[in-house]
N, C-alpha and C positions, 0 to 999 in steps of 0.2 A: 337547505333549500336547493332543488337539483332543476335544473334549464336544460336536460338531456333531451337531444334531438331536435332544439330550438335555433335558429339562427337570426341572427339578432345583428344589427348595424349601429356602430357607435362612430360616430361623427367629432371628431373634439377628442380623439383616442392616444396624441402621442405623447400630452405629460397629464400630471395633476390629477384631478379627479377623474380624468375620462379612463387616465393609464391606467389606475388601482383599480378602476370597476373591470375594464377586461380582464384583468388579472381573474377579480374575483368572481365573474362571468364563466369564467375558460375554465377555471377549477370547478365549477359548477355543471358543467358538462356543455355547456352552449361551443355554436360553431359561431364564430364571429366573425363580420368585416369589419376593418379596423379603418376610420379614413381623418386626413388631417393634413394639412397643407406640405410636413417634412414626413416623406417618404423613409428616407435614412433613419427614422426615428421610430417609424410605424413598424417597420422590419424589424428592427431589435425589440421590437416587444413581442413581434408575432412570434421570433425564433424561442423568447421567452418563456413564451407560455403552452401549455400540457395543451394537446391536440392539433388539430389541422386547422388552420384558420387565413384569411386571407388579406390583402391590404388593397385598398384603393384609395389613391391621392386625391386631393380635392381641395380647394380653397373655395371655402364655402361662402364669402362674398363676391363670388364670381359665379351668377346665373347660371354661366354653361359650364362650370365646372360642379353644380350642381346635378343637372341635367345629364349629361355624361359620366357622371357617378349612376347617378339613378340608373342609366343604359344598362354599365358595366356590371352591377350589384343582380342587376335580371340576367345576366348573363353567366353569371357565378353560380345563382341557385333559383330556382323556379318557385322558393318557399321564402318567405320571410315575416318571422313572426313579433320581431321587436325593433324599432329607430329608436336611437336615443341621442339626444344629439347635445355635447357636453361643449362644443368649440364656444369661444368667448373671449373678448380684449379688453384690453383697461390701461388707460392713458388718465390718470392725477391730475385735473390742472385747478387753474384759479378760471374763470370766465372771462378776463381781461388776457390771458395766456393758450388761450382755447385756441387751436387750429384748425382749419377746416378739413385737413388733412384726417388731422384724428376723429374729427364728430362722424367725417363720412365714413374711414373703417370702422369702428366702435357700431355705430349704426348696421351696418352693414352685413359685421360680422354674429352682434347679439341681438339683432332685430328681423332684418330682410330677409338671412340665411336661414333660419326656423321657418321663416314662412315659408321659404322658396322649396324648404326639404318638405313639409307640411303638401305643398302643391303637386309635389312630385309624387311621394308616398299615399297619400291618401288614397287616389284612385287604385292602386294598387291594393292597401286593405278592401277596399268594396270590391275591387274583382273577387279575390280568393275569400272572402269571406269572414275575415279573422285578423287583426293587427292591432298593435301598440305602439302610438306614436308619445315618447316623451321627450320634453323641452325644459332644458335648463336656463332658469330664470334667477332670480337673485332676492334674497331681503332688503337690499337696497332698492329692487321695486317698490317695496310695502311703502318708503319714505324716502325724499330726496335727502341726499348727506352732500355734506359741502365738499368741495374740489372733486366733486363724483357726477356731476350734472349729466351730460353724456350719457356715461354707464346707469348711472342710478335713471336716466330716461329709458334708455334702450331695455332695461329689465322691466321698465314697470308697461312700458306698447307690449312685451311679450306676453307679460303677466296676463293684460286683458284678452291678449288673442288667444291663448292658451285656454282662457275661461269662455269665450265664444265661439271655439273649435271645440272644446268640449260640446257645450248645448247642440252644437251644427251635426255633430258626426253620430252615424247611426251605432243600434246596440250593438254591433258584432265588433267595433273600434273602441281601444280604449285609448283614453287620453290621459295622460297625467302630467303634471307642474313638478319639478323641485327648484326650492327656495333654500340654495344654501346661504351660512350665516359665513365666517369667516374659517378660511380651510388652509392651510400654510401648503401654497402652491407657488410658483412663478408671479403669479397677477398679483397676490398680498404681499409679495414681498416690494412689491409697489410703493404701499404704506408710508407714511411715516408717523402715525397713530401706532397708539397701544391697542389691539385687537384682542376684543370681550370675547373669551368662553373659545378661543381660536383650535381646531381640532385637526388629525393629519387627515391624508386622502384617504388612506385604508380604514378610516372611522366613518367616513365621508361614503364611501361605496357601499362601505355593509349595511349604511341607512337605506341608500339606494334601493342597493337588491331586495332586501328586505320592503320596498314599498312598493317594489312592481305587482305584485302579485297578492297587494293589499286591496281593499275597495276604498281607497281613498285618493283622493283624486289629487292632494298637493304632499309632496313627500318634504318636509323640510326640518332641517337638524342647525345645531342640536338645539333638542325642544326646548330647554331650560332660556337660551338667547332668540329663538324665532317665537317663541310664545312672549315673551317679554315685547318684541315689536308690534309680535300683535294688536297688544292692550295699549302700547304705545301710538299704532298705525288712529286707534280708535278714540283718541283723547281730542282735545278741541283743538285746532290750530295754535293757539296762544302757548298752549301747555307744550304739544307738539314741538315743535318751531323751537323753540327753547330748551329743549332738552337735546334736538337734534345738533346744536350748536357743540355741545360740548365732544363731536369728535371732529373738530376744528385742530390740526395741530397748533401746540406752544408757539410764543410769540407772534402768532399769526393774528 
């Protein structure tokens, strides 16, 4: 699948699955911006990868550092045909050990920021006529999991706005969702559960790529563990609820 002569914006770009899709983005022939709150991080990947590509910083639960990205990125290139925005945090707790510290980044960074790139980018697709904006979202949307409250909130506000920017944005925008399951990144090794069907980023990206340029509107892997939540998402509360317990770690 070739992205030759596309320039495409990956937000969430300097480890994990944002890092392995530019990878396999930049082999693909796309021109990239690379952006993510470590700089030092984002360079070692640009020098890494086959073509010309560029980086801009940003912490994406910072409005004007949103904003100011958006500037900088019109300033770079006068085209742009793809946002994807992979940035995401993940703080473990129990609800009696919750901080507010972390509800507000977690929120911030897997909720507010989407939106804030979402507000930025859009009118930009209706100017030129043509864009793809996708938002990474989570399976933990589909169902609240314990000591995930926060995170499993923050996926599931995006999940639906995701699904209401779709209906909202006209034909020439595409929108699309991914819903990953468990990817051996930074964030899972959070963990301290046994993680079902867990796959690396480079399995993780080539679902990716592979769904941009699908007509389906939720890209999420791997099927065998997000299909299973599905039928799971759709079971009665009772059932639900009980079954979700058992990624409670031991002795807890």
């Amino acid at each position: 699948m070739t992205f030759n002569q596309q320039t495409i914006w990956i937000i969430g770009a300097s480890s994990g699955i944002g890092a392995a899709l530019a990878d396999k983005l930049a082999r693909s022939g796309a021109t990239l911006i690379l952006s993510a709150r470590r700089a030092e991080r984002l360079e070692q990947l640009r020098q890494s990868l086959p073509g010309d590509h560029h980086v801009v910083q940003m912490d994406i639960s910072r409005i004007e550092d949103v904003h100011q990205a958006t500037k900088t990125v019109l300033e770079i290139t006068d085209k742009l045909d793809r946002v994807v925005v992979m940035a995401g945090t993940y703080a473990p707790s129990t609800i009696d050990k919750m901080t507010d510290d972390n509800l507000n980044m977690i929120m911030a960074v897997n909720f507010l920021g989407p939106v804030r790139v979402a507000q930025c980018v859009m009118p930009i697709f209706r100017q030129q006529g043509h864009g793809q904006l996708v938002l990474c979202a989570s399976v933990a949307g589909y169902i609240g999991l314990p000591y995930a409250q926060p995170y499993s909130a923050s996926k599931a506000a995006l999940i639906n706005f995701t699904e209401s920017l779709y209906a909202e944005a006209p034909p020439t925008t595409d929108i699309k969702l991914i819903c990953p399951g468990f990817v051996r990144t930074p964030m899972t090794d959070k963990n301290r559960f046994k993680m079902p069907m867990i796959i690396e980023p480079e399995q993780a990206a080539e679902a990716i790529v592979k769904g941009l340029n699908s007509q389906h509107f939720e890209i999420h892997f791997p099927k065998k563990f997000t299909l299973l939540l599905k039928v799971l998402q759709s079971l009665p509360y009772r059932i639900k609820l009980s079954l979700s317990r058992k990624y409670r770690p031991k002795g807890t």
